[in-house]
Rosetta silent file (secondary structure, phi, psi, omega in degrees, C-alpha in Angstrom):
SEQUENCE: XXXXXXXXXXXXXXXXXXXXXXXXXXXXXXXXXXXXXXXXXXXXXXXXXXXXXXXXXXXXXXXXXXXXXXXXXXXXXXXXXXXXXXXXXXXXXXXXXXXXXXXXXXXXXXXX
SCORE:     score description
SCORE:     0.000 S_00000001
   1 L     0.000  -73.189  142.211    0.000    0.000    0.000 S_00000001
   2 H    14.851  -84.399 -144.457    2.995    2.067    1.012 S_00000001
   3 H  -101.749  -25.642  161.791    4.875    1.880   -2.501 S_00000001
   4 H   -73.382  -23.085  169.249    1.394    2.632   -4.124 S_00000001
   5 H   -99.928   -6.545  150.994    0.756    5.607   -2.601 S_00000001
   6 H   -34.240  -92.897 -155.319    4.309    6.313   -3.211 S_00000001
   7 L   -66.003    9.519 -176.614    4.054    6.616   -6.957 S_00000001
   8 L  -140.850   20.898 -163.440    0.989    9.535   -6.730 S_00000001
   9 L   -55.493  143.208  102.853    3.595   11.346   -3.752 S_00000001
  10 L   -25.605  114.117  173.696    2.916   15.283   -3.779 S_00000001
  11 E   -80.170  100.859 -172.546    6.041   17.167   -4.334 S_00000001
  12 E   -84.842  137.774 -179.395    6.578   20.104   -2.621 S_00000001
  13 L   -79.897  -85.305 -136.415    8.527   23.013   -4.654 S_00000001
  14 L  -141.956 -174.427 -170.185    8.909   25.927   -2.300 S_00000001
  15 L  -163.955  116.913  165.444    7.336   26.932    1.340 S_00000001
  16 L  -131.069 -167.561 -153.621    6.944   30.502    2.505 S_00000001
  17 L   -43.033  -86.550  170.714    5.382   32.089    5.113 S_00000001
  18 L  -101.075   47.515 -176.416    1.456   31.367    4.436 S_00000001
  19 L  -169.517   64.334 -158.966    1.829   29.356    1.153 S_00000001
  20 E   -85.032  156.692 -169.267    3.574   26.236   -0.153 S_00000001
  21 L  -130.256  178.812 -140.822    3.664   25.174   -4.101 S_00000001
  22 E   156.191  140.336 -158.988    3.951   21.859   -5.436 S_00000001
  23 E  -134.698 -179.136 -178.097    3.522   19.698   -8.209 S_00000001
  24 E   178.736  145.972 -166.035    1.830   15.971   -8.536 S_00000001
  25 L  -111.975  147.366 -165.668    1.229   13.700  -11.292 S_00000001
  26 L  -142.794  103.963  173.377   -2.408   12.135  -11.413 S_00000001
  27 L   -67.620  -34.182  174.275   -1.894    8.559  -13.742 S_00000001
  28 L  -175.644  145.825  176.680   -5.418    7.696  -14.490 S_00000001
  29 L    81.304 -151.600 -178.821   -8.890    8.268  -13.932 S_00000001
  30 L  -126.303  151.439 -168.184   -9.856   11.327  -11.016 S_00000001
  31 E  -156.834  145.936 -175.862   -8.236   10.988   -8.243 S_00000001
  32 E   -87.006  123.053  162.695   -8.633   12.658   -4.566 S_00000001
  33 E  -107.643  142.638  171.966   -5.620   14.262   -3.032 S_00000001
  34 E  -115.522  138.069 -160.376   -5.385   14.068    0.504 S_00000001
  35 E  -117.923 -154.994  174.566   -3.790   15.728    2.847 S_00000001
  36 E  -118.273    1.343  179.173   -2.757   16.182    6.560 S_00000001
  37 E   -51.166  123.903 -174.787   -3.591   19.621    6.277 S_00000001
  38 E   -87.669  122.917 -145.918   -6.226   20.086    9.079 S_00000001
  39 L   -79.452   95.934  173.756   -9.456   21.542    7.276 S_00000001
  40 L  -128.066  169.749  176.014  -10.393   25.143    8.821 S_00000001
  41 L   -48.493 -179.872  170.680  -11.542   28.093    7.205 S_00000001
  42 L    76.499  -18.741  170.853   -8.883   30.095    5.678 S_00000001
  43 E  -102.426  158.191 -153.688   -7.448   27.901    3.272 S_00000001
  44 E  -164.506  131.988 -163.882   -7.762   28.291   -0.291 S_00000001
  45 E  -120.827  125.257  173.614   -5.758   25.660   -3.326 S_00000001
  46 E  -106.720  133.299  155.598   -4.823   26.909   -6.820 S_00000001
  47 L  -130.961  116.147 -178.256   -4.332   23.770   -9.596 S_00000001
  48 L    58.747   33.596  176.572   -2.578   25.046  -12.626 S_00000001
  49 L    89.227   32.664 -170.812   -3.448   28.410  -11.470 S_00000001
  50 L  -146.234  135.889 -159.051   -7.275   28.085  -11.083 S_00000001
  51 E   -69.968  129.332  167.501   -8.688   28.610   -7.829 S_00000001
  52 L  -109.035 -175.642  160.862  -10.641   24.767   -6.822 S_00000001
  53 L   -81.750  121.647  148.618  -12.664   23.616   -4.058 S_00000001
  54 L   -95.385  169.005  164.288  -11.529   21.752   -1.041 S_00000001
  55 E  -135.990  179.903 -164.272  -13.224   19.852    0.866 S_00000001
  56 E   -97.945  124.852  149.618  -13.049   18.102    4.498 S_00000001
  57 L  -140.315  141.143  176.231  -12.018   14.567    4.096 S_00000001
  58 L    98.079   23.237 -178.538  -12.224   11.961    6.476 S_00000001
  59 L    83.756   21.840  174.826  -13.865   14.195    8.969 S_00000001
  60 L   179.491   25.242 -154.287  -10.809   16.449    9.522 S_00000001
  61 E  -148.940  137.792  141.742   -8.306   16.949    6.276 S_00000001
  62 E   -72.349  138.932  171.332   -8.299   19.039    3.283 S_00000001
  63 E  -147.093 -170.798 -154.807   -8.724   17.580    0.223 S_00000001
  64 E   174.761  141.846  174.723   -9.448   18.019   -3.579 S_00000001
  65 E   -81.731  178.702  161.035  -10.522   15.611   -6.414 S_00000001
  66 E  -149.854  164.131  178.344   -7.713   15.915   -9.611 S_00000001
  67 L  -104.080  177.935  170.145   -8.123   14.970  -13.160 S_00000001
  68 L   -42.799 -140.802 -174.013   -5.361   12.994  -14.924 S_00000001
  69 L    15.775 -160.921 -154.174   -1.952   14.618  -15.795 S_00000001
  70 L   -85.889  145.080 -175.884    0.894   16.777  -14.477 S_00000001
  71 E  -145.955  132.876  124.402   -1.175   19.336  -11.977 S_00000001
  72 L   -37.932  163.362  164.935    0.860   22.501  -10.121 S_00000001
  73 L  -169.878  126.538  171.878   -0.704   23.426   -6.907 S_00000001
  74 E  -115.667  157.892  176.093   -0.775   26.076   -4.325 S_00000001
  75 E  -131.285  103.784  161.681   -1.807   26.024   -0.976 S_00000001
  76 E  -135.065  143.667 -177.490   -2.604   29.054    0.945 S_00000001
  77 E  -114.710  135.788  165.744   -3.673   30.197    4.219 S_00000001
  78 L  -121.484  159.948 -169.541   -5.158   33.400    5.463 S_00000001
  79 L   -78.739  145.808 -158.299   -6.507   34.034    9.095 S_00000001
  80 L   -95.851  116.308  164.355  -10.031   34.210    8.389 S_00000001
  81 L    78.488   46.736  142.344  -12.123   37.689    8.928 S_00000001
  82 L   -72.810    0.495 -176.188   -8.878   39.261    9.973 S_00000001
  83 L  -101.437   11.766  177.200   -9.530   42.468    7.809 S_00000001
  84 L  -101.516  -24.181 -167.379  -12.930   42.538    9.705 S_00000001
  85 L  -114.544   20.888  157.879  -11.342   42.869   13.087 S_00000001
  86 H   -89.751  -21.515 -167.127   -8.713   45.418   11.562 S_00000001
  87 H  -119.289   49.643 -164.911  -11.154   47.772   10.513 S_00000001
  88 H  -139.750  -81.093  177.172  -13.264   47.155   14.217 S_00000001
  89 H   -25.789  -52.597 -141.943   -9.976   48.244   15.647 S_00000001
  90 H   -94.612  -23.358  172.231   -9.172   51.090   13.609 S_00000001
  91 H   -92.342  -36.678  155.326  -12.645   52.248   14.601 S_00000001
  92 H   -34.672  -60.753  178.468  -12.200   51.633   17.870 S_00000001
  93 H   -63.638  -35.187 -170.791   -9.322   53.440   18.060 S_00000001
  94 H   -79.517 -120.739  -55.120  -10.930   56.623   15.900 S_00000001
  95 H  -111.599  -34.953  172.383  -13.627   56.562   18.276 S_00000001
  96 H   -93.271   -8.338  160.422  -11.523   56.584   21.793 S_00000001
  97 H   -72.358  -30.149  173.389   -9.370   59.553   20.384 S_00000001
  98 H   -55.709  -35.790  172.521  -12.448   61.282   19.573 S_00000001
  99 H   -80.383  -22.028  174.979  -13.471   60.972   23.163 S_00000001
 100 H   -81.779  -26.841  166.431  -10.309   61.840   24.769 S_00000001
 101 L   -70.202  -10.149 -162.261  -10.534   65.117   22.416 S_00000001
 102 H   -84.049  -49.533  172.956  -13.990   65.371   23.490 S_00000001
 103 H   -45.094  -38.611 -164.957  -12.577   65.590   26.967 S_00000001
 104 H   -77.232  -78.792  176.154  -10.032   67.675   26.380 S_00000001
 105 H   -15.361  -48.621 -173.153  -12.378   70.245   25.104 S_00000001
 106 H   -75.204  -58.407  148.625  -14.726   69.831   28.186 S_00000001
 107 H   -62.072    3.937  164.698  -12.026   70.868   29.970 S_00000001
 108 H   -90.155  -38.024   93.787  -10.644   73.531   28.672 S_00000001
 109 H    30.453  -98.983 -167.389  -14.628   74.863   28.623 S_00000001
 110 L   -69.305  -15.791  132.380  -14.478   74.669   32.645 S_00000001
 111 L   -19.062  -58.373  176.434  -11.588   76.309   33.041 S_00000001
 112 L   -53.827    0.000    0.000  -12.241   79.087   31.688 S_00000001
């Protein structure tokens, strides 16, 4: 079983930060690849440059079907709804300087 799943190995090219590339040969018929990647939100798979679907397989894995031939493949992960809780901050933050100016005012006010 070993030496069969051998011959259909994924090759990894390169690795950066949030992204690894890779190439794999698919001999006949459609074929699933599976990985050990653990299946959360945030990841997203290019083959031969065209964004596919993954899906959860075995109840915890990313995976993807393939068609025959030579396939490329990226794999990348982004943290999922961080540009929702950047621009939650960023309001946050506009909103307690606004209040500390608000203050400031109010106190300049009774002074006087």
């Amino acid at each position: 079983m070993f030496d069969k799943l051998k011959k259909n190995e994924f090759q990894v090219d390169s690795i950066n930060k949030n992204r690894f590339d890779g190439h794999l040969t698919v001999r006949k018929n459609t074929q699933e690849l599976i990985t050990t990647i653990p299946y959360e939100p945030g990841w997203t798979v290019q083959v031969d440059g065209t964004n596919k679907k993954i899906k959860k397989v075995m109840g915890a894995f990313v995976g993807m079907e393939l068609t025959p031939g030579e396939h490329k493949i990226t794999f990348s992960y982004h943290v999922p709804l961080i540009r929702i809780g950047l621009v939650i901050s960023i309001i946050g933050l506009c909103c307690l300087y606004g209040l500390a100016k608000i203050n400031d005012i109010q106190k300049i006010k009774r002074n006087k």
